[in-house]
C-alpha positions as CSV (number, residue, x, y, z in Angstrom):
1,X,0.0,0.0,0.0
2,X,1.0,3.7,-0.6
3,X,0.9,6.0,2.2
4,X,1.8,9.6,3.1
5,X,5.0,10.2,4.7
6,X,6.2,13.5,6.1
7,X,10.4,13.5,5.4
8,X,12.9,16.1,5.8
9,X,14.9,17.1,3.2
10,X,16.5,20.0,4.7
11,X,17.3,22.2,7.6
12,X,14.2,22.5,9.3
13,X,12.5,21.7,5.6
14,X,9.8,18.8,5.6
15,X,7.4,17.5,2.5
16,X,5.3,15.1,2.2
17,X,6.1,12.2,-0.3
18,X,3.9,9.5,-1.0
19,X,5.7,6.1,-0.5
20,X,5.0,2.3,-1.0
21,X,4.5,0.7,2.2
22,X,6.2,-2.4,2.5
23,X,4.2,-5.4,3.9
24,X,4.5,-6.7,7.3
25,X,6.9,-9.3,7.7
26,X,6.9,-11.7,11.2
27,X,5.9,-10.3,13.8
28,X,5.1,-7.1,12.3
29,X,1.9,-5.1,12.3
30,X,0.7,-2.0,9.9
31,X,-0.7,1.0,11.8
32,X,-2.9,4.3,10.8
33,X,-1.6,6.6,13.1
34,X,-4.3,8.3,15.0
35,X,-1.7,10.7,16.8
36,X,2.3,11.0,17.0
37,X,4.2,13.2,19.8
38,X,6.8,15.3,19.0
39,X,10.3,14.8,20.7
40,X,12.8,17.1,21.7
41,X,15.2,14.6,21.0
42,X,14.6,14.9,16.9
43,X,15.1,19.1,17.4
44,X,19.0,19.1,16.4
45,X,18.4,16.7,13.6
46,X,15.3,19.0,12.4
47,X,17.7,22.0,12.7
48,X,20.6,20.1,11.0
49,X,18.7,18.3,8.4
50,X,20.1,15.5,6.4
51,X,23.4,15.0,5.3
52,X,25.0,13.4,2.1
53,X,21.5,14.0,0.2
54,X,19.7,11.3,2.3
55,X,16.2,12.2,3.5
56,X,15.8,11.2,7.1
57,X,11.7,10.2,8.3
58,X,11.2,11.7,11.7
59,X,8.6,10.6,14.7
60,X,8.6,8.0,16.8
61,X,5.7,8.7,19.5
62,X,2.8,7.1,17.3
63,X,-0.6,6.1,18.7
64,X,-2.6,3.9,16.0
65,X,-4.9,1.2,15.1
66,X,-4.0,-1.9,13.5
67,X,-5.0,-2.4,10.1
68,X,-3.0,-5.9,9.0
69,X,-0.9,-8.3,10.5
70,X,2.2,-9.9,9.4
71,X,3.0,-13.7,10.7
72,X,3.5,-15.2,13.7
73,X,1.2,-12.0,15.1
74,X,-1.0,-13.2,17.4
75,X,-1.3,-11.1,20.9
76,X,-2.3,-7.9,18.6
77,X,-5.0,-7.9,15.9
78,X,-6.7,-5.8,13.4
79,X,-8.4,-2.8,15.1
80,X,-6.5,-2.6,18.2
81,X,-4.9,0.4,19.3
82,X,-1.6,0.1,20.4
83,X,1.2,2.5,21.3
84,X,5.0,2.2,21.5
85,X,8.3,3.1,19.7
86,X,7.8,3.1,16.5
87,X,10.0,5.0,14.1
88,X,8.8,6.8,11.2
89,X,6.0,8.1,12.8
90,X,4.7,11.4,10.7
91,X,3.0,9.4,8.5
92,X,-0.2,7.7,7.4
93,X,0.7,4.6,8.0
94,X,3.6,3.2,9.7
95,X,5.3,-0.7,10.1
96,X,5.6,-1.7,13.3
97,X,7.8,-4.7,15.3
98,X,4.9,-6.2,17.8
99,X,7.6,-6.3,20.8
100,X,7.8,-2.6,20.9
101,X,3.7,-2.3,21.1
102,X,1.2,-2.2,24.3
103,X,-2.6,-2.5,23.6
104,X,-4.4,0.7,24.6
105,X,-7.3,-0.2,27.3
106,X,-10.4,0.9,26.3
107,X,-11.6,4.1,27.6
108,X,-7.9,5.4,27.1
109,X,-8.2,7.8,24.0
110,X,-5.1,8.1,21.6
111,X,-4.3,12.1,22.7
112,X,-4.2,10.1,26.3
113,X,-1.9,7.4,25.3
114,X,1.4,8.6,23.8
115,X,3.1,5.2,25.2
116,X,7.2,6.1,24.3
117,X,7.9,9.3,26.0
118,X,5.6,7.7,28.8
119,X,7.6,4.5,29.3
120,X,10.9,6.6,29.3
121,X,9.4,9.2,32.5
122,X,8.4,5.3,34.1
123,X,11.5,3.5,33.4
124,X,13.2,7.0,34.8
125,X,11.3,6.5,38.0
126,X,12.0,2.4,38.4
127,X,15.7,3.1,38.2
128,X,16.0,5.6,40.5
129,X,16.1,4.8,44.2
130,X,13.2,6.5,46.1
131,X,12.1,5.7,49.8
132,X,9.0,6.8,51.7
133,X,9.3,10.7,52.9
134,X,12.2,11.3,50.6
135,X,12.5,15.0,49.4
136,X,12.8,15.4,45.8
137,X,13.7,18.1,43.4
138,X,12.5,18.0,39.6
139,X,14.8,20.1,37.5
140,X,13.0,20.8,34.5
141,X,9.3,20.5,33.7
142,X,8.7,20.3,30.2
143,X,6.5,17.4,29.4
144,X,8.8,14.5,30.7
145,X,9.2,16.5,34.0
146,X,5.1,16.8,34.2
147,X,5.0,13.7,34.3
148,X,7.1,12.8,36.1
149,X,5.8,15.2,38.7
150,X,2.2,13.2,38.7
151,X,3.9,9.9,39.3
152,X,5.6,11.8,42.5
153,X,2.5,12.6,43.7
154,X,2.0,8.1,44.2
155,X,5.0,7.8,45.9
156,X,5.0,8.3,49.4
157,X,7.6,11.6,49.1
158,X,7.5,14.3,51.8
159,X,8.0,16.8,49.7
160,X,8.3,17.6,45.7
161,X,9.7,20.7,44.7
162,X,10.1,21.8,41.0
163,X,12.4,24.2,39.4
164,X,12.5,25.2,36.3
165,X,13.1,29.1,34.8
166,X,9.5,29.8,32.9
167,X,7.0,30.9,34.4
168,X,4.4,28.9,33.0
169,X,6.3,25.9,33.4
170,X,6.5,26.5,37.3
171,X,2.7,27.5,37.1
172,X,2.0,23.8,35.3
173,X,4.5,22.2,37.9
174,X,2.2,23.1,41.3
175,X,-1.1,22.3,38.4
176,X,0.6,18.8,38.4
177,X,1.9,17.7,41.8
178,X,4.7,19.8,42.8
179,X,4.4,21.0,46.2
180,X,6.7,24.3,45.5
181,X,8.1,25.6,42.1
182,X,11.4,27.8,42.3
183,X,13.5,29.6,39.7
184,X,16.9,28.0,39.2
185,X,18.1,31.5,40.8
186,X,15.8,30.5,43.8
187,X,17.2,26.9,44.1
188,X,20.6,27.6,45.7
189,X,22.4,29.2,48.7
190,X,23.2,27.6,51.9
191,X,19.3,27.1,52.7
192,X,19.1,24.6,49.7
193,X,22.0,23.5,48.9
194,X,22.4,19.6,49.6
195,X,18.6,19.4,50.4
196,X,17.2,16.6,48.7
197,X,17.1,13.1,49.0
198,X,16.4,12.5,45.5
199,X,17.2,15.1,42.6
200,X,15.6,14.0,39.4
201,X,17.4,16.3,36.4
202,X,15.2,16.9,33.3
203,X,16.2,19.3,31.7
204,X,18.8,18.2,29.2
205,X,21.0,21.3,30.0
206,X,24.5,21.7,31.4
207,X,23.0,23.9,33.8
208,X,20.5,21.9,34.9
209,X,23.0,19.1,35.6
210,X,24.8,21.1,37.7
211,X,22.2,23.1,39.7
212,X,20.8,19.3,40.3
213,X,24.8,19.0,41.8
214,X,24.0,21.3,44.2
215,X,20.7,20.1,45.5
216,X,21.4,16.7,45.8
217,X,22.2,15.8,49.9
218,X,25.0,13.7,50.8
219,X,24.5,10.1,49.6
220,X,21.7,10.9,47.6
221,X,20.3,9.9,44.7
222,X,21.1,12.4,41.0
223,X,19.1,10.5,38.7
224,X,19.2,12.1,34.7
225,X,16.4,11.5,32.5
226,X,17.4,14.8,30.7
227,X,18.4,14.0,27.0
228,X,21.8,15.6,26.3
229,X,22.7,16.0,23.0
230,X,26.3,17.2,23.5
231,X,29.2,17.2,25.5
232,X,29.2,17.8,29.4
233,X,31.6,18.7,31.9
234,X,30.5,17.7,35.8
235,X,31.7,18.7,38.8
236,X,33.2,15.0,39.4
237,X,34.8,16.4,42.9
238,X,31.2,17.2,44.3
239,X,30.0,13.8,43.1
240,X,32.5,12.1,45.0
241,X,32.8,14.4,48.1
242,X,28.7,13.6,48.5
243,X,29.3,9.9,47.3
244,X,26.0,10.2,45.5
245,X,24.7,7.7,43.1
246,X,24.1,8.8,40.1
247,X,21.3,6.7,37.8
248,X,21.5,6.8,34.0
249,X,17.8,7.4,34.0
250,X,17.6,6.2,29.8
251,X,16.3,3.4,28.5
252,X,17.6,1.4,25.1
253,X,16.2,-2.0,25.9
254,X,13.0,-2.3,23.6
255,X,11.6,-5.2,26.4
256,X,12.0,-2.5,29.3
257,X,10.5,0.2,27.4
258,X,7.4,-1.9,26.3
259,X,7.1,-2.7,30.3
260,X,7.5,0.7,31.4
261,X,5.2,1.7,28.6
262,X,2.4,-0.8,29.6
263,X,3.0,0.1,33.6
264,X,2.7,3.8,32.2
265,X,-0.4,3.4,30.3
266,X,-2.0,0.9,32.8
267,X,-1.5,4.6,35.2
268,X,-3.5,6.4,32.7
269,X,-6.6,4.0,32.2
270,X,-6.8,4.0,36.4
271,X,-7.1,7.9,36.6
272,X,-3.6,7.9,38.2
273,X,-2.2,10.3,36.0
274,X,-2.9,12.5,32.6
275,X,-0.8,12.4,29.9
276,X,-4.0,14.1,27.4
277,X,-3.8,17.2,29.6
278,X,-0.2,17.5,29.2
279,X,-0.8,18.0,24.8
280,X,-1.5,21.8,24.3
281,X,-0.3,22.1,20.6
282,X,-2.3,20.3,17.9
283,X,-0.9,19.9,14.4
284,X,-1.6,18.4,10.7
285,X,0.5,16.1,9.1
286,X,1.8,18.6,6.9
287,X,2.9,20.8,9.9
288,X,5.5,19.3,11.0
289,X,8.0,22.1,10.7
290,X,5.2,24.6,12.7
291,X,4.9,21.9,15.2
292,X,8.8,21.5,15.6
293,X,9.4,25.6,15.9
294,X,6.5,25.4,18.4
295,X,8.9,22.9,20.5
296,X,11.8,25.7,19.8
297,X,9.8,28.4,20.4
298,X,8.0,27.0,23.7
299,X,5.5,29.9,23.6
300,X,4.0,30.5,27.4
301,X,1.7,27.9,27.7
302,X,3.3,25.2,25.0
303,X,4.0,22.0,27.2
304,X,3.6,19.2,24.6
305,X,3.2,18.7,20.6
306,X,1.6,16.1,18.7
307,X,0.8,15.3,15.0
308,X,-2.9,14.4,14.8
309,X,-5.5,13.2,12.0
């Protein structure tokens, strides 16, 4: 089948192409994508665009309903709705391996059940060491820190405090379980320095990193889930003087994503938390660059953005 794909061809230049669809091989499943997140993590190859005249197919947050089944598929059929990693994403119609894929519950709509950058904020949260009346600091609450914020709020902690330097995203932080929202410029001096239990950094930035460095108490836990593109330089001396542990908060095994991502939606069908509320920018398949510049631009207000049909 021939389906419409959205592929960048430049720097921060998408078109749509119509492609063939190959058919699904074993274990493989064809989806219509109903809705597909947009990542930060696809932002510096959006800016960059391809190299050596290849076209690169971004999107990997999809939400959609099966349509055919390739062999040996037998857990998943036609007309479920499943979520998962799945790359390729911006488009029509995507090929998908059935041990990346979770089964939406009913009653979970698709704008509720973007399963990847879910599973990744769970996963985050399983690694990282947490005990009953811990205090725990958030740096960063874009839509991976939101999240993680609600999950705090089920998990016995004294006390949550966000930080994070807009506005809005403070505002969204207390909205979604925080218990204080700070300023980075607020979060340090000798009254909160080495405070926390627990410092979850999500903010992908060198000085976010280092802020969460400070905050972090002796023997604590600094746990990243921020994705960082680049090069960083810690302060190595303050990790050992504290002898913190420090978690690698990522994920890269597909079987522990797909759990995470079925723990995560399993959350969101019991009410627990709300990943729907957390997608304030709506876009067509054919605005993908407006949806990407809307993750650049983070206008107040913008928390997530998602490719619907």
């Amino acid at each position: 089948m021939r389906t419409r794909r959205s592929v960048l061809t430049g720097p921060r230049t998408s078109v749509l192409r119509s492609v063939q669809l190959p058919e699904p091989g074993y274990g493989e499943v064809v989806l219509r994508v109903l809705v597909s997140g947009v990542c930060a993590s696809e932002v510096a190859e959006w800016t960059a665009g391809p190299s050596g005249g290849e076209v690169l197919a971004l999107g990997h947050e999809p939400v959609g309903e099966v349509v055919a089944t390739g062999p040996g598929v037998s857990a998943i059929r036609v007309g479920d709705v499943v979520t998962g990693r799945v790359d390729a994403a911006f488009a029509d119609h995507a090929v998908a391996d059935v041990r990346d894929l979770v089964v939406v519950p009913p009653g979970v709509s698709p704008g509720e059940a973007l399963g990847e950058p879910l599973g990744c904020v769970v996963e985050a949260l399983r690694r990282t060491r947490l005990d009953t009346g811990d205090r725990v600091a958030v740096v960063g609450t874009g839509f991976m820190g939101l999240v993680l914020l609600q999950l705090l709020r089920h998990a016995g902690t004294r006390q949550v405090v966000a930080i994070d330097p807009r506005p809005d995203a403070r505002e969204q932080a207390l909205i979604h379980g925080a218990d204080a929202a700070l300023a980075p410029g607020e979060a340090s001096g000798p009254s909160i320095d080495d405070a926390f239990d627990v410092v979850v950094e999500g903010s992908g930035t060198a000085a976010g990193l280092d802020l969460a460095t400070r905050l972090v108490r002796p023997h604590g836990v600094l746990s990243i889930m921020g994705y960082h593109q680049g090069p960083r330089t810690v302060d190595l001396h303050a990790w050992n003087w504290k002898a913190i542990d420090v978690v690698n908060a990522h994920v890269r095994d597909r079987a522990r994503l797909r759990d995470s991502v079925r723990r995560g939606i399993d959350l969101v069908a019991s009410g627990r938390i709300d990943v729907g509320a957390l997608v304030t920018h709506r876009f067509s398949l054919d605005e993908v660059d407006v949806a990407f510049a809307a993750l650049v631009g983070k206008e107040p207000g913008f928390v997530k953005a998602a490719i619907t049909w």
